[in-house]
C-alpha positions in Angstrom: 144.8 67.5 121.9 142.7 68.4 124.6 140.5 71.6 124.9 140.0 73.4 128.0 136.6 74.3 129.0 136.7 77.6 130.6 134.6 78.1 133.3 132.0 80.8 132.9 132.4 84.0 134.3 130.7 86.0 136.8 128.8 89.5 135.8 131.7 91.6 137.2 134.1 89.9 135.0 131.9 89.2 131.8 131.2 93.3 132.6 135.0 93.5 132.5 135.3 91.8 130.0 133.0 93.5 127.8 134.5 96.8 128.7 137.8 95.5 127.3 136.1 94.3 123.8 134.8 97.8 123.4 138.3 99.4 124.2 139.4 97.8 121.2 136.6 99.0 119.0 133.3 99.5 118.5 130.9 96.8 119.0 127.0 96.3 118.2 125.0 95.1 121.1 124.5 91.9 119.6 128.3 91.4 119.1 128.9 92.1 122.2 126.1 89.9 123.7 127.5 87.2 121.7 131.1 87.4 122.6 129.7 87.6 126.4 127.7 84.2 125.5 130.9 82.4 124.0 133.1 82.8 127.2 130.4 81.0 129.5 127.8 84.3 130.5 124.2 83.1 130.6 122.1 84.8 128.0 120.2 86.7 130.4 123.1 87.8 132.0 124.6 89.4 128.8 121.8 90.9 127.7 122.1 92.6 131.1 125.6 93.7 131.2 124.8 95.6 127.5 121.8 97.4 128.4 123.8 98.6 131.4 126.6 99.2 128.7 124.7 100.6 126.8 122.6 103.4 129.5 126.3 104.3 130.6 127.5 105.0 127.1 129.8 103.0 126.7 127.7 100.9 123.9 126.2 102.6 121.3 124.6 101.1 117.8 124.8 104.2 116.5 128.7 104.8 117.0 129.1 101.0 115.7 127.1 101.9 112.6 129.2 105.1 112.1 132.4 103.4 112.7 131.9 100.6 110.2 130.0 103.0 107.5 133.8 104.8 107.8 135.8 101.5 107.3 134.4 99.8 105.0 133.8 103.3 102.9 137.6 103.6 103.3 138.1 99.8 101.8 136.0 100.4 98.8 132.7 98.4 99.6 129.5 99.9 98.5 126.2 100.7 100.0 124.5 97.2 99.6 127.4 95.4 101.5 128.0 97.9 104.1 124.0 97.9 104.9 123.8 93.6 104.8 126.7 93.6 107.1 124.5 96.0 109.8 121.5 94.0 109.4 123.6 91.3 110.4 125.2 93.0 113.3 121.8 93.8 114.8 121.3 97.2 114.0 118.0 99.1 113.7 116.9 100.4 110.2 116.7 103.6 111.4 120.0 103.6 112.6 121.7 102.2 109.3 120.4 104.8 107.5 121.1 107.5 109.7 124.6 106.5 109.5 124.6 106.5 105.9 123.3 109.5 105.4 125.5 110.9 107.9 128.6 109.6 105.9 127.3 112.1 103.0 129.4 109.8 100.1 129.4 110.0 97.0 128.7 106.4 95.6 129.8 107.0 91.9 133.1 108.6 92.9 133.9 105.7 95.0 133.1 103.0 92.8 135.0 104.8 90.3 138.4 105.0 92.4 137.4 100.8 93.0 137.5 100.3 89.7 140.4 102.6 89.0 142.4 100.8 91.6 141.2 97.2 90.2 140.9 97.1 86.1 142.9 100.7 85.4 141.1 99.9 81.5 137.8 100.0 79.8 136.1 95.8 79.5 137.2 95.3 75.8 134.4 92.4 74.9 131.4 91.2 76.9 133.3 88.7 79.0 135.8 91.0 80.6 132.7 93.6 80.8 130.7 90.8 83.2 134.1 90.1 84.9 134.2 93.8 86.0 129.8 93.7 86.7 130.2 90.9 88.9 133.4 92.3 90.8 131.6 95.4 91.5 128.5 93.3 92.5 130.8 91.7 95.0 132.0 94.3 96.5 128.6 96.0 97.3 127.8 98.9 94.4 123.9 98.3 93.0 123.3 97.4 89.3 122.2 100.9 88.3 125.8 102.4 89.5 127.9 99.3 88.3 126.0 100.3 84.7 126.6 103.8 85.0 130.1 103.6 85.4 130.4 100.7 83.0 128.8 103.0 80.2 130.8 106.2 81.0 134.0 104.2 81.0 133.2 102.7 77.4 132.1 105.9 76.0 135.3 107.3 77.1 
């Protein structure tokens, strides 16, 4: 099977282009530099296109960091993940925790209604009791939470 090589766009189209990724949602500048750099834009030129993105509004880290704080909040991942997957997308310290602070949420209620909606029952040895440590690990929660809850649930 052959692959076609697309041929690189031009900075009105990698502008319209970019325009149409963030319609769909939210993207960090690096994203979006990225995506620009996989359909053919020199890096230069993409790193162009969103700083001009971003003076015009239509980029902001800070809406990105919201936005994702909100969804992944909504699918049950904790602090650590949520803050990892920021780093990753390029976002400022400052920003990542002005967006967590902005969310205001309550980390033991949430991991609570995670492991509600997961185990439903109290770890009845050790075993099942790491099984339920390392899920909550996985999904982002810090040790001193996971322990928390672990201990509450127990003593219930």
């Amino acid at each position: 099977m052959q692959r076609r090589t697309k041929t690189p766009l031009e900075a009105p189209q990698a502008r319209d282009a970019a325009l149409r990724l963030l319609g769909r949602r939210e993207h960090s500048a690096r994203e979006l530099q990225s995506k620009l750099r996989a359909r053919g834009v020199e890096a230069e030129s993409a790193g162009e296109i969103v700083d001009g993105l971003k003076e015009s509004g239509w980029q902001s880290d800070e809406r990105y960091a919201e936005m994702l704080v909100q969804s992944r909040v909504g699918q049950g991942h904790g602090p650590l993940r949520i803050e990892a997957e920021m780093r990753v997308a390029g976002i400022s310290a400052e920003a990542i925790r002005a967006a967590m602070d902005a969310a205001g949420t309550d980390w033991d209620e949430l991991i609570q209604r995670v492991w509600k909606r997961h185990f439903r029952t109290p770890a009845r040895d050790a075993q099942e009791r790491q099984k339920q440590y390392r899920y909550l690990m996985g999904r982002g929660f810090d040790s001193a939470t996971i322990s928390r809850l672990l201990k509450h649930e127990e003593d219930e």
